[in-house]
BADREN-632410 format. One record per residue (C-alpha): residue number from 1; residue in one letter; x, y, z. Coordinates in steps of 0.25 Angstrom, whole numbers, always signed. Layout:
! BADREN-632410
@n=NUM, res=a, x=X, y=Y, z=Z
...
//
This chain:
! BADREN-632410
@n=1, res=x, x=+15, y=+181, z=+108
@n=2, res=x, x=+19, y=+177, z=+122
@n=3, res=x, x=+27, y=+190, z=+127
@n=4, res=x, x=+36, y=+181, z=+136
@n=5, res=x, x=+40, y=+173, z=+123
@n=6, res=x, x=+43, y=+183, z=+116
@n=7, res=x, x=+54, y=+189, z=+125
@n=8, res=x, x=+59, y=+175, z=+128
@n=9, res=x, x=+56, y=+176, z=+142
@n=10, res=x, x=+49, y=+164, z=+151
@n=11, res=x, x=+36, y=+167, z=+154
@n=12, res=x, x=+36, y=+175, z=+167
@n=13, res=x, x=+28, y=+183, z=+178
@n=14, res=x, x=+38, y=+195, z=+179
@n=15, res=x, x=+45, y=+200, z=+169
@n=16, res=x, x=+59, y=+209, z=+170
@n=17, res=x, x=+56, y=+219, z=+160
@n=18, res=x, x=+69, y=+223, z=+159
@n=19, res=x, x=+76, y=+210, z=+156
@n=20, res=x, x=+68, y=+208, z=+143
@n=21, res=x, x=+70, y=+222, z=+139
@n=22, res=x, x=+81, y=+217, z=+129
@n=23, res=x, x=+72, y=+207, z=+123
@n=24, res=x, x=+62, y=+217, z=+121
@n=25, res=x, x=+71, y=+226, z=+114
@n=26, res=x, x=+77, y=+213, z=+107
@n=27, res=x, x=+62, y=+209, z=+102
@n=28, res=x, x=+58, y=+222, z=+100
@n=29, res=x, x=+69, y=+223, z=+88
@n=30, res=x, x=+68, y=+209, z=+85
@n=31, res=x, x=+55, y=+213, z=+79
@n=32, res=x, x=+50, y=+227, z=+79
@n=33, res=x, x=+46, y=+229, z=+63
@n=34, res=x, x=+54, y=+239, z=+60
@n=35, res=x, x=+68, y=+231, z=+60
@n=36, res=x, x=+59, y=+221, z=+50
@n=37, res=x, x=+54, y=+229, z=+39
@n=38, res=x, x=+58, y=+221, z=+30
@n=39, res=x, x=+49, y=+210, z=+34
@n=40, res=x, x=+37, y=+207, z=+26
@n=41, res=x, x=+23, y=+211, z=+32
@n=42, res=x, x=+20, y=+198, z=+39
@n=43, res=x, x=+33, y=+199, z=+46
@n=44, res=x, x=+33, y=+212, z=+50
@n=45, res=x, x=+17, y=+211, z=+56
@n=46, res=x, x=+25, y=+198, z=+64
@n=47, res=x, x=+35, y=+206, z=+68
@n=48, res=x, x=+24, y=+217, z=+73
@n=49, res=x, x=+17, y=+208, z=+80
@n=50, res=x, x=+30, y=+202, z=+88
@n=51, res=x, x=+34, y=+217, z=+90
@n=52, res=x, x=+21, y=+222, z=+96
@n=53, res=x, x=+22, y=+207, z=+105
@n=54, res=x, x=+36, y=+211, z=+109
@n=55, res=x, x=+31, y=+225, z=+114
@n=56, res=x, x=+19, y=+219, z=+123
@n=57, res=x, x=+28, y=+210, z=+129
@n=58, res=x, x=+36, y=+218, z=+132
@n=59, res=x, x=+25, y=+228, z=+137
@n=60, res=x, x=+20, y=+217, z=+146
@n=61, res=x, x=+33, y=+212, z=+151
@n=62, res=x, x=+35, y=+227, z=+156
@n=63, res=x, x=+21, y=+226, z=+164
@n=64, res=x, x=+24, y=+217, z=+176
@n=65, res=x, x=+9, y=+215, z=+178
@n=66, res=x, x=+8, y=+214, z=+161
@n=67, res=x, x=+19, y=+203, z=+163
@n=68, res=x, x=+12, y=+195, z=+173
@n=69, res=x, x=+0, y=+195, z=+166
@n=70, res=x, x=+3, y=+190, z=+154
@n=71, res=x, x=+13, y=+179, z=+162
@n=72, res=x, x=+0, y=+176, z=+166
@n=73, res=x, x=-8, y=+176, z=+156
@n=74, res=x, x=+0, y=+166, z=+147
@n=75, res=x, x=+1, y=+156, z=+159
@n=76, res=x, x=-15, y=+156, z=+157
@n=77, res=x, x=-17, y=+161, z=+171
@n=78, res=x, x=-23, y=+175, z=+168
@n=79, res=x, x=-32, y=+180, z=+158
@n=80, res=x, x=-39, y=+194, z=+154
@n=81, res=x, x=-52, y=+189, z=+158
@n=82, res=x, x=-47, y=+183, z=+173
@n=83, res=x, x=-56, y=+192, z=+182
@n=84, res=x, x=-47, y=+192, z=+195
@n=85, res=x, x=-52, y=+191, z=+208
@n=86, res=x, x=-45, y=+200, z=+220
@n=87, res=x, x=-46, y=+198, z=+234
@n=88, res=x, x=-55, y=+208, z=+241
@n=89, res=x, x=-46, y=+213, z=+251
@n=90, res=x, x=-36, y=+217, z=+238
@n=91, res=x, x=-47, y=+224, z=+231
@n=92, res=x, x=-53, y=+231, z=+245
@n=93, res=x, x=-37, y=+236, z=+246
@n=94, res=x, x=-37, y=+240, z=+229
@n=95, res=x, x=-50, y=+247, z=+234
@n=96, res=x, x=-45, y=+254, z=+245
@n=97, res=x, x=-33, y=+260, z=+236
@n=98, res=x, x=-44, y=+265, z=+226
@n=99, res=x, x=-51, y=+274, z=+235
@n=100, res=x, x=-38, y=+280, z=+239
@n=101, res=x, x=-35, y=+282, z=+225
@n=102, res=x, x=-48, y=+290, z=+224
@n=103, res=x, x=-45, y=+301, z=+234
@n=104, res=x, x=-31, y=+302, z=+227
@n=105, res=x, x=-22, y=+311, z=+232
@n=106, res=x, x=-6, y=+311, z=+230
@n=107, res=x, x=-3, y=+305, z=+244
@n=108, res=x, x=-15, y=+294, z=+242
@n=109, res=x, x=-9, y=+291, z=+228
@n=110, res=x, x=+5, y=+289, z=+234
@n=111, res=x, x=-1, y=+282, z=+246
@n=112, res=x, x=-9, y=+274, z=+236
@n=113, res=x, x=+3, y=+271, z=+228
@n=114, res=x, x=+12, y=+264, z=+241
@n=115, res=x, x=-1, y=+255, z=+243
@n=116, res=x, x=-1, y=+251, z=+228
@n=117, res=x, x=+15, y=+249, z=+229
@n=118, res=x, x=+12, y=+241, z=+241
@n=119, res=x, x=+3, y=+232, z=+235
@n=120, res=x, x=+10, y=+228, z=+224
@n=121, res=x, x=+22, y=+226, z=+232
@n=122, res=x, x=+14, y=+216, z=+240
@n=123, res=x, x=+8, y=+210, z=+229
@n=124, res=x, x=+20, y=+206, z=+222
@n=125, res=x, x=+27, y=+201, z=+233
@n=126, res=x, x=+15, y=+191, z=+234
@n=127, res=x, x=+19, y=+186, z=+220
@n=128, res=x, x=+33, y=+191, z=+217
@n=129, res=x, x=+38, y=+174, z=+219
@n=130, res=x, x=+28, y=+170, z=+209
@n=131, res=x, x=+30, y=+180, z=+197
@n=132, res=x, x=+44, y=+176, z=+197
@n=133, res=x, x=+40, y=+162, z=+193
@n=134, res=x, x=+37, y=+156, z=+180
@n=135, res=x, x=+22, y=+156, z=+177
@n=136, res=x, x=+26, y=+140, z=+172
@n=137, res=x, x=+29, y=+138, z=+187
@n=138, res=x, x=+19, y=+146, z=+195
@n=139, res=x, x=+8, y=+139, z=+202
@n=140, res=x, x=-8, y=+141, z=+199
@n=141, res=x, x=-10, y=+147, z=+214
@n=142, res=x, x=+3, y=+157, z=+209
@n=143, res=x, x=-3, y=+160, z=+196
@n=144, res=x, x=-15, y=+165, z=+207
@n=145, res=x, x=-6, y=+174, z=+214
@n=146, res=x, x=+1, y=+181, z=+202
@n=147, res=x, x=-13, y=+183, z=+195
@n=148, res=x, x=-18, y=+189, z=+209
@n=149, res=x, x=-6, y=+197, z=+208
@n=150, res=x, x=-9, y=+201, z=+194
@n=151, res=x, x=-22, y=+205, z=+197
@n=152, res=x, x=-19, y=+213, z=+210
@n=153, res=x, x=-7, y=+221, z=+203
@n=154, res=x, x=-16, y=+225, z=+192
@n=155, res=x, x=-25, y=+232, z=+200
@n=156, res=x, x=-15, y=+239, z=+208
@n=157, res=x, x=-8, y=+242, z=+196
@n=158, res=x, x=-24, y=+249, z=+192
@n=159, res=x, x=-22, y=+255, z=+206
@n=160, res=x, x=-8, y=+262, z=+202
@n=161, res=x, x=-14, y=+267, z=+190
@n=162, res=x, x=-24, y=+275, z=+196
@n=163, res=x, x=-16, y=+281, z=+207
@n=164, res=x, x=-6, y=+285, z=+198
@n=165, res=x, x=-16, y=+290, z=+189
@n=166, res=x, x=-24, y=+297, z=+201
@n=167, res=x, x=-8, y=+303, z=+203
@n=168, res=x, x=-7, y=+308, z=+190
@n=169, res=x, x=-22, y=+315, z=+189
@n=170, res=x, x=-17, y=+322, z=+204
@n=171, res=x, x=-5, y=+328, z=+201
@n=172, res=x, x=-10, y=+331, z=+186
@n=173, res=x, x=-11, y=+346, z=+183
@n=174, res=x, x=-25, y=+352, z=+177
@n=175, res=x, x=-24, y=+363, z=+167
//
């Protein structure tokens, strides 16, 4: 079931999460078995399935990178089993902040964190005129941009994980 279908929206890069919250709640009632047990068992398995479909799009439409990827995905221009290529001087820069993140200490991580912001930042602002476009109307040397972009954010995102869980195991208390 196609998410963007589903909550009448054209398909679309970004996403405003809260603009489609109403349609969300709307769906969500629409068809959440519970307002249907009267239904017979064939309806109300359909209704599950549309229920369950109404709560993953809306978990990915509340991810920009979950958005981006399946906005991607059903233009055909990305799948699971892409394997992305980085340029060298990204991953020597993604490499960098790694070995930082091993000698983790609070100043580091907050250091760490401004770099990451930073980033990201830059990163979108390389591709913020092209996610506000309809996949329909976007170029194939575009497409390139916003999948490099993809692929860049995921691993800063992996970055951001794991200083915030090197953050957490800092200030954790041990009994």
């Amino acid at each position: 079931m196609n998410y963007f279908e589903l909550f009448e929206i054209p398909l679309q890069f970004e996403v405003d999460a809260i603009k489609i919250r109403p349609k969300f709640l709307e769906l969500s009632r629409k068809y959440h078995p519970d307002f249907h047990s009267h239904e017979n068992e064939i309806n109300q398995e359909k209704l599950i399935e549309i229920c369950a479909a109404v709560n993953k799009g809306w978990q990915v439409f509340q991810e920009p990178l979950a958005t981006l990827y399946y906005a991607l995905q059903l233009s055909g221009k990305i799948t699971e089993q892409d394997n992305p290529t980085l340029s060298a001087d990204f991953l020597m820069e993604m490499m960098e902040l790694n070995e930082q993140l091993v000698e983790k200490n609070s100043n580091q991580c907050a250091v760490l964190q401004e770099k990451l912001h930073q980033y990201k930042k830059e990163l979108y602002e390389g591709v913020k005129s092209l996610l506000v476009k309809s996949p329909a109307a976007t170029a194939e040397i575009e497409f390139e941009r916003i999948k490099e972009y993809y692929y860049k954010s995921k691993y800063l995102d992996r970055i951001q994980k794991r200083i915030e869980s090197a953050e957490d195991n800092m200030f954790s208390v041990q009994y």
